[in-house]
DRENTOR-549550 format. One record per residue (C-alpha): residue number from 0; residue in one letter; x, y, z. Coordinates in Angstrom, 1 decimal, m for minus. Each point is the difference from the previous one (the first is absolute). Layout:
N
- num,residuo,x,y,z
- NUM,a,X,Y,Z
...
This chain:
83
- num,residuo,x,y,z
- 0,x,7.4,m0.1,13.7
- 1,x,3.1,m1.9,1.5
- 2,x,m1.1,m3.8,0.8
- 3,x,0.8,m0.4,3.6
- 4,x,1.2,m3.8,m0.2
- 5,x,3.0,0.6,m2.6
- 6,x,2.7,2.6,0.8
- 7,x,3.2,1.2,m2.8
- 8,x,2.0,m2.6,1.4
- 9,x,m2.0,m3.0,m1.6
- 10,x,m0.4,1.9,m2.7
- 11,x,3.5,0.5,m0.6
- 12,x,0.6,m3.5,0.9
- 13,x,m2.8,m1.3,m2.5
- 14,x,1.8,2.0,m2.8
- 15,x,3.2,m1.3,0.7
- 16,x,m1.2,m3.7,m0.2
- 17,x,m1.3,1.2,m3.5
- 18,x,3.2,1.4,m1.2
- 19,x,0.9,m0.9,m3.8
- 20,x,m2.9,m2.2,m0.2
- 21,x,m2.8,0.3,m2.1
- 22,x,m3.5,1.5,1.6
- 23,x,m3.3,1.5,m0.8
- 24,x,m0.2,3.9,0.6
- 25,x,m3.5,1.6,0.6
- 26,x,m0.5,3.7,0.6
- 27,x,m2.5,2.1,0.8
- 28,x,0.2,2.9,m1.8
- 29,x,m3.4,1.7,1.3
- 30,x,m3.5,1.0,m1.2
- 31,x,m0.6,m3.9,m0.8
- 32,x,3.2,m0.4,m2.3
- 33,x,2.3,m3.1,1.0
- 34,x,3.4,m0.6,m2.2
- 35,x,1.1,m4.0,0.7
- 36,x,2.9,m0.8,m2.0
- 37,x,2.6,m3.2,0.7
- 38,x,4.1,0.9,0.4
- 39,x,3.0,m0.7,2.2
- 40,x,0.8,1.7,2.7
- 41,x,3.4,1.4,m0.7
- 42,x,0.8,1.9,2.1
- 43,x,m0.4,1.1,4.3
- 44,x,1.4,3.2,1.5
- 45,x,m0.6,1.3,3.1
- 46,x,m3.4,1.6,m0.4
- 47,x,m1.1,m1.2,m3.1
- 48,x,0.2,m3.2,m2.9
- 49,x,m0.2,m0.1,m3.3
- 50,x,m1.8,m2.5,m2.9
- 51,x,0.9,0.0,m3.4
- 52,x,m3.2,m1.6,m1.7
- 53,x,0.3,m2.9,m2.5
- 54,x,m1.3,2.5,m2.9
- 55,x,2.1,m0.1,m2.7
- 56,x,m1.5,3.4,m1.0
- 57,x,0.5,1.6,3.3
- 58,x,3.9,1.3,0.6
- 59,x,0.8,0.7,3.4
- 60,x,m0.8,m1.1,3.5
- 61,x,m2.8,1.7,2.3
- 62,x,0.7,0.3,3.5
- 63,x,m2.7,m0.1,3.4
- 64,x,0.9,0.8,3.9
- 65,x,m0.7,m2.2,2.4
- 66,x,m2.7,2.0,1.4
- 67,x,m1.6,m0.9,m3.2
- 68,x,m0.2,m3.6,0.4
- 69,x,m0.9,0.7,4.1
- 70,x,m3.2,2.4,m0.8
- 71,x,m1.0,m2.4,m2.8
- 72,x,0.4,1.9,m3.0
- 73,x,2.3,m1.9,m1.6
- 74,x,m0.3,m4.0,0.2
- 75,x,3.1,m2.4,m0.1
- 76,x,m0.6,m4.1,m0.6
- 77,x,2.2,m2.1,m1.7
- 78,x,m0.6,m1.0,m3.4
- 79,x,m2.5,m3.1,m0.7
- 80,x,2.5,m3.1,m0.1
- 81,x,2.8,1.6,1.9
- 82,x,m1.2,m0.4,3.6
């Protein structure tokens, strides 16, 4: 369900404000599983952005659409101590 006070716009706009900075990822993966990890944002294209988490372990980036972020499955803060 779309939340009717937020449109892509701010979301894009909230992204960008974020952009190589350090912030808290949580994402609902479904069936009561949630995957919260902490990265940078690295990366914003046109209809998507990309995070490459602070795991040492984990090589690569993972990338969410907007849409994401606007329908609430996928949750974007800044990092504890970075506001």
């Amino acid at each position: 369900m779309i939340k009717p006070k937020s449109d892509i716009a701010r979301v894009k706009q909230m992204i960008a404000e974020c952009f190589r900075k350090q912030v808290d990822v949580t994402v609902n993966l479904g069936r009561n599983k949630v995957l919260r990890f902490c990265g940078e944002l690295s990366g914003i294209y046109p209809a998507l952005f990309t995070v490459r988490p602070n795991d040492k372990d984990f090589l690569g980036k993972t990338s969410y659409s907007y849409a994401e972020v606007l329908c609430g499955n996928v949750k974007i803060k800044p990092a504890k101590g970075m506001e």
